[in-house]
Every structure is written in structure tokens, then in C-alpha cells.
C-alpha positions as CSV (number, residue, x, y, z in Angstrom):
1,X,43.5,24.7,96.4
2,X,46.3,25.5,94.1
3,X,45.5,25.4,90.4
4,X,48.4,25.5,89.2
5,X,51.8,24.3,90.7
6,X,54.5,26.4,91.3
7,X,55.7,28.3,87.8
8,X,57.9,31.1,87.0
9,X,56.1,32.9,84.7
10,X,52.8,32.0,81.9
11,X,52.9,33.3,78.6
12,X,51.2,32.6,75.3
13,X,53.3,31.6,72.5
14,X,53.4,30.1,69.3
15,X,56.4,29.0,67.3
16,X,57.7,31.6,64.4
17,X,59.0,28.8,62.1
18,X,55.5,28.5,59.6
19,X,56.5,24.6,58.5
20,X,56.2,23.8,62.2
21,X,52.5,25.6,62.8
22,X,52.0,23.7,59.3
23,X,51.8,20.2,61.2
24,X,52.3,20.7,64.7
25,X,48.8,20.8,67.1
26,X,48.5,25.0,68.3
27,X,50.9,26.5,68.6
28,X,53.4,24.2,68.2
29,X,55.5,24.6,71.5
30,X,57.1,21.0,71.9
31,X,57.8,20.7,68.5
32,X,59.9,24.1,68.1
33,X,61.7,23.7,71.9
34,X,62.6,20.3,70.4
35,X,63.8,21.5,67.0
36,X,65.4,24.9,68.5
37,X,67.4,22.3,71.0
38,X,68.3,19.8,68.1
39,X,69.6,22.8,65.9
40,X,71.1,24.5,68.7
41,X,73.1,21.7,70.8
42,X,70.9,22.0,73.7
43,X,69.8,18.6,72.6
44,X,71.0,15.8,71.1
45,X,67.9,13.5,71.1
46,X,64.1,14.0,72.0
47,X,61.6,11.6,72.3
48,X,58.5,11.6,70.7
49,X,55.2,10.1,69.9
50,X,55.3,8.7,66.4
51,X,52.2,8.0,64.0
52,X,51.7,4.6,63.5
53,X,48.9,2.5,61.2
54,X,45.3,3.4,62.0
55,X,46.7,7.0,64.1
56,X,48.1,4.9,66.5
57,X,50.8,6.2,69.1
58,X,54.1,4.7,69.5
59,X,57.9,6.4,71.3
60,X,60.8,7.3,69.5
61,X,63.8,8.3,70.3
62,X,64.5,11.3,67.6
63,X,67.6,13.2,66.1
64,X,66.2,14.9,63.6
65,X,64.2,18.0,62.2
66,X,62.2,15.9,59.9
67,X,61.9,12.5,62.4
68,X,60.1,15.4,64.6
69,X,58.0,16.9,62.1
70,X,56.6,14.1,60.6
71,X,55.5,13.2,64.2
72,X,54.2,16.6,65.1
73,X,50.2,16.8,66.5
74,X,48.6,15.8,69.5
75,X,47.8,11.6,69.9
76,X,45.0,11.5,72.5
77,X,45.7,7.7,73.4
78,X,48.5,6.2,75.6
79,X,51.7,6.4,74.7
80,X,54.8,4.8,77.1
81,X,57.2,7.5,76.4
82,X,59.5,6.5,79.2
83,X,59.8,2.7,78.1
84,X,62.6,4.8,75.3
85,X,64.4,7.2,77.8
86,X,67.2,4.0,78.6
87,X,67.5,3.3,75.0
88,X,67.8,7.0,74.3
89,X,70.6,7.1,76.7
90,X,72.4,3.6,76.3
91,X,71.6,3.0,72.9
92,X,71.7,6.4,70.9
93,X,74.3,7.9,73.1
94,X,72.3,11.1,74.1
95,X,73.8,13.4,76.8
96,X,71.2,15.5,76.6
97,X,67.7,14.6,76.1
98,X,64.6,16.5,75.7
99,X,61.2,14.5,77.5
100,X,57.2,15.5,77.0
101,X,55.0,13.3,78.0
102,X,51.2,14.2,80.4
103,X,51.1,15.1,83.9
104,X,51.4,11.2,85.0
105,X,54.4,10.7,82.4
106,X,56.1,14.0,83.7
107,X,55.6,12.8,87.5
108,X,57.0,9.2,86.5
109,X,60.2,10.7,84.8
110,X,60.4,12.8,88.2
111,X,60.8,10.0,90.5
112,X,62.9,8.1,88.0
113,X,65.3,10.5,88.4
114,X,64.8,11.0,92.3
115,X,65.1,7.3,93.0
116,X,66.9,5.9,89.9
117,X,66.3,2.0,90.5
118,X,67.1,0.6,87.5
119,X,68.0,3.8,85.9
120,X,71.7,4.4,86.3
121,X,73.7,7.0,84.5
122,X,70.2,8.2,83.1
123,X,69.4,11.1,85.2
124,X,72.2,13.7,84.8
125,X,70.9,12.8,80.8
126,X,67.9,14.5,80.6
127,X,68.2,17.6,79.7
128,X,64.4,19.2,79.0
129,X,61.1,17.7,80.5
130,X,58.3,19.0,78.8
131,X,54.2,18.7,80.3
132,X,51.5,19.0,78.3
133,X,48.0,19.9,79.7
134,X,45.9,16.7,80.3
135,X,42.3,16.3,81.7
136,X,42.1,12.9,80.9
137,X,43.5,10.7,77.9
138,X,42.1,6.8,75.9
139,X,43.5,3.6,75.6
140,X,44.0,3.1,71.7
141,X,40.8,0.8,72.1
142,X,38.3,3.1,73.4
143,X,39.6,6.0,70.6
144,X,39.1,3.8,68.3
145,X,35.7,3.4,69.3
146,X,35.0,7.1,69.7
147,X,36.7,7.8,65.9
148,X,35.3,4.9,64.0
149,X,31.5,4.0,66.1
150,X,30.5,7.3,66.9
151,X,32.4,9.9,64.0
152,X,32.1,7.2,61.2
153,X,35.5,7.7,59.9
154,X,38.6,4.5,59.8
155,X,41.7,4.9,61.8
156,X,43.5,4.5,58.9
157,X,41.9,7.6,57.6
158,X,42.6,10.1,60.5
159,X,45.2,13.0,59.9
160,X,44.4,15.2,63.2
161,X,42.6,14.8,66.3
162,X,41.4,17.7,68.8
163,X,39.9,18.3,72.1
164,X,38.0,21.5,72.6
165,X,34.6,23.9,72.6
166,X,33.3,20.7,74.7
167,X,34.0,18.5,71.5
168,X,36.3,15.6,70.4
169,X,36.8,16.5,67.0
170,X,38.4,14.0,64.2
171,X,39.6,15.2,60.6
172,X,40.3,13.0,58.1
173,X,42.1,13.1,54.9
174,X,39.3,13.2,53.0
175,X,38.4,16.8,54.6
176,X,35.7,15.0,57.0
177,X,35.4,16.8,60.2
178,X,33.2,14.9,63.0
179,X,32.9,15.7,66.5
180,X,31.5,14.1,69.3
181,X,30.6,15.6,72.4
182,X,33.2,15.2,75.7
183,X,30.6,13.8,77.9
184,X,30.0,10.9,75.6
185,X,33.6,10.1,75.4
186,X,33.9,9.2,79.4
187,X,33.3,5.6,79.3
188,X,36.0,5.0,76.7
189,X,39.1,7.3,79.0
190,X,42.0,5.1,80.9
191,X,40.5,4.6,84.4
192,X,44.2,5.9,86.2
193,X,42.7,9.3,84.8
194,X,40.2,9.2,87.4
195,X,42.3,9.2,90.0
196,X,45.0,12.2,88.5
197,X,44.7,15.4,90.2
198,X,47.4,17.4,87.5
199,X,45.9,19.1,84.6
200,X,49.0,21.4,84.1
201,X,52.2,18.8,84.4
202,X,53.1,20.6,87.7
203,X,56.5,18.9,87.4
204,X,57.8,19.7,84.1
205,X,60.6,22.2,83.7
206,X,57.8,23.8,80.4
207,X,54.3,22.5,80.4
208,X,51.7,24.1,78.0
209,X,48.2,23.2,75.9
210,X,45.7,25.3,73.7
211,X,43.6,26.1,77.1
212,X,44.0,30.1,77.9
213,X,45.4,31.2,74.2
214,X,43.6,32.2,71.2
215,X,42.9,29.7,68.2
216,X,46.4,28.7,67.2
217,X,48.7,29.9,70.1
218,X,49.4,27.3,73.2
219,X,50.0,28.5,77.0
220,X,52.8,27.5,78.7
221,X,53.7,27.5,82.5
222,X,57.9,27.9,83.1
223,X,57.8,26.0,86.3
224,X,62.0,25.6,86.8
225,X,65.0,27.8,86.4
226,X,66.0,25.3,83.8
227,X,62.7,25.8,81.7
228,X,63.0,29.8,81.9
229,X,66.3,29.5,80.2
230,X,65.6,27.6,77.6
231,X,62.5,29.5,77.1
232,X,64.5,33.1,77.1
233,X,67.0,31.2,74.7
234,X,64.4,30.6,72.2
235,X,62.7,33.9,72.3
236,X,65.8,35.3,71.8
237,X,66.8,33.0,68.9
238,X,63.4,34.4,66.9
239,X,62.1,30.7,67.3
240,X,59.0,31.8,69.4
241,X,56.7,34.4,69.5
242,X,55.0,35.5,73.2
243,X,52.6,37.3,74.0
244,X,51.4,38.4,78.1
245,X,48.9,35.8,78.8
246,X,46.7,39.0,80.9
247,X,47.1,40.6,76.9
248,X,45.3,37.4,75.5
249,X,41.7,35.8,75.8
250,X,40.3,33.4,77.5
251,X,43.4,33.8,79.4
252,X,44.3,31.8,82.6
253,X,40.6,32.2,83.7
254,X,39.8,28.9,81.8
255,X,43.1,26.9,82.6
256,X,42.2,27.8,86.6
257,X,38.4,26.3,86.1
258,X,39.5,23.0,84.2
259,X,42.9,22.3,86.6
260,X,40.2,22.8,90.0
261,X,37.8,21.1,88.1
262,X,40.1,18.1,87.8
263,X,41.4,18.4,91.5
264,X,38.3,18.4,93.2
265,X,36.4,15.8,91.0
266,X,39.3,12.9,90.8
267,X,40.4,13.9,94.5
268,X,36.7,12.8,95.6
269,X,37.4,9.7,93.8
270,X,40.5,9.2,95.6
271,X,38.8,9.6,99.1
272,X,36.1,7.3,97.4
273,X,38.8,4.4,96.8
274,X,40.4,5.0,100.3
275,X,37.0,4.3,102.1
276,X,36.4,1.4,100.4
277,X,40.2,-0.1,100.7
278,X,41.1,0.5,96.9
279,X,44.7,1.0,96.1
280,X,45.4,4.7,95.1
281,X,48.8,6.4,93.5
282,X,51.3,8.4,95.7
């Protein structure tokens, strides 16, 4: 069974501009490619996952340094990232577009752009699709239940969320830090996550996440000729630093164990529904 997809090259990296490790969740990968691509011209929009009231998740299209900044950090809750790719296009005028979005979100904007129904003059927009690693992700409900019932701390107090040492961790702005183990937080994840067999965004041009890379670095997978440009452009441009991924600990040792762990366990449930007549993705 394949871990991984089909990828270029894996590197660790973290982005060399301090105000983005500042905010940004790692190392900061989406944020820089989208700022680099802004300042550049190899973009002219982005979208992102905004803040909203009580660390709730919501799209934006976004133009700007700040707009992407200010939205910077990991949401572990459902955000519909491609329900702002036709206003990005038709509305904001952008002719190149930069996407990020999980493993399902990345395999969506894939097919959107195979079979555009309902998508015209879209596809030649986007410019940058960008996967982030995902074992499994909450409806805003059942994080709000795992922050506020089981860490103690309000919504509208939470500056930064985290997954990892086996832990959902929540900090707020008070300086709290709870955590709560990850097998207690399984009743409250989005059932379609049972059924996902991606860890690694397998479609993405770049996909990356913390898993493999020392405390603030990320690892990232360049999967197209597209993403391995873009990537060489900002290494080149001083607006990320890369190290060999064989240089770095845990290395890709950990990202192999969680993507097989993920195939195997959801695929089972996939047989599962089939015996039983269930509907299952394609």
C-alpha cells in the first residue's frame, strides 16, 4: 500500500519571514507560499480560513499580506473553502488563485476542475492547490464540545489550537493550555472522516503538516511540476528555509505509520459500508 501518493521530492521547511512563524501554526508553509505569491505576481488572490467569533472557521477570498496574517493558524473544524473559489474568480477578478484546503477539499477542487459542471472559466484560474495533512477533522459543534466540556476554556477565549504528542491541545488568551487526549476526541470528528483514505492531500500540487519535522518546521510533499516550481522559486527568493527530510527527526518514519494507519483503518470501514449496502465516496 502506498503511503504516500506520488510526489517529487519531501523536504522540511519553515518560512524565513519571523512575523509569519509569529502567527502562523509550524512552520508556516501556506501562509509564506501565499504571501511569497501575493508579493511576487504568482498570485493575485488566495483563499483562506478566517477567524470568526468563538474560533470559528469561515472562507475568504484574500489579497493581502495582512488579510492572510491575521488569518494565519490551523482551525481543526470544517471549513467550505470551495463554496469562495467562483466568487474569487467572478467576483474579485483573480486570474490566478492560490487553494489549501484537506485531503477531501484538495480531491473536490480536483474534480471541479476535471469535470467543471457548473464551474466555467474557473479552471485555467487556479493557479496553486495547496494540501494539508489530515487524519481526521470536527464539525464546529463537536470542537466546541472538546474546547469548552472537556478543557474548560470559552470559544471566545481560544487563540490557537493543536494536534499532536497524542493530545488536542487548546491555548487561550489568558495563557491556559489544556489538552485532552486524541482518543477521547473520536466521538465528536465529522463521520465522512471515517471513510477518507488521504492523510497527505495526495492531489495537491504542495501538501505539508508538522508530522516528520522538528517542533516548529512543517513537511511538505511537492507532488506536481507546478508545485516544484513554485517551491524552487521561493527558496530561491530567501522566503523559505529547507532542510533534507533524511537530515531531520522523526522524519518520514512517522508520516508513513499515520497515512497506513489511516488507509487501512477507514478502508475496513469502507468494505464495512459496502457489505451492508451503505453509500461510500468515489
Amino acid at each position: 500500500m502506498d503511503p504516500f501518493g506520488k510526489y517529487i521530492k519531501a523536504v522540511s521547511a519553515r518560512a524565513a519571514d519571523k512575523e509569519i512563524l509569529k502567527k502562523a501554526q509550524d512552520g508556516g508553509i501556506v501562509s509564506a507560499a501565499y504571501i511569497y505569491g501575493l508579493e511576487s505576481g504568482l498570485l493575485d488572490g488566495v483563499i483562506i480560513a478566517d477567524k470568526e467569533d468563538g474560533f470559528a472557521a469561515a472562507p475568504k477570498v484574500a489579497t493581502t499580506r495582512e488579510e492572510i496574517l491575521n488569518a494565519a493558524g490551523t482551525k481543526y473544524t470544517v471549513c467550505p473553502n470551495l463554496s469562495v473559489v467562483k466568487s474569487a474568480v467572478r467576483e474579485y477578478g483573480c486570474d490566478k488563485l492560490g487553494f489549501v484546503g484537506t485531503p477531501c477539499q484538495v480531491r473536490s477542487i480536483r474534480k471541479a476542475i476535471k469535470y467543471p459542471v457548473g464551474y466555467r472559466h474557473v479552471p485555467d484560474k487556479i493557479a496553486l492547490i495547496m494540501g494539508i495533512f489530515c487524519m481526521e477533522n470536527f464539525p464546529y459543534n463537536g470542537m466546541k464540545a472538546i474546547v469548552e466540556e472537556h478543557c474548560g476554556i470559552k470559544m471566545d477565549d481560544v487563540v490557537k489550537t493543536d494536534i499532536g504528542k497524542g493530545k488536542f491541545w487548546v491555548y487561550s488568551k489568558w495563557g491556559d493550555v489544556k489538552t485532552i487526549p486524541l482518543k477521547d476526541t473520536h466521538p465528536y470528528e465529522q463521520g465522512s472522516c471515517h471513510v477518507c483514505m488521504d492523510y497527505t492531500a495526495e492531489l495537491a500540487d504542495i501538501s505539508t503538516g508538522s508530522v516528520g519535522s522538528p517542533d516548529g518546521w512543517s513537511t511538505i510533499f511537492v507532488r506536481t511540476a507546478k508545485g516544484e516550481e513554485y517551491l524552487n522559486k521561493m527558496v530561491e527568493a530567501g522566503a523559505l528555509e529547507t532542510k533534507e527530510i533524511d537530515a531531520v527527526k522523526p522524519g518520514l518514519g512517522l508520516v508513513e505509520k499515520l497515512a497506513l494507519t489511516k488507509k487501512e483503518k477507514n478502508g475496513k470501514e469502507v468494505e464495512h459500508r459496502k457489505e451492508i449496502g451503505l453509500p461510500v465516496p468515489y
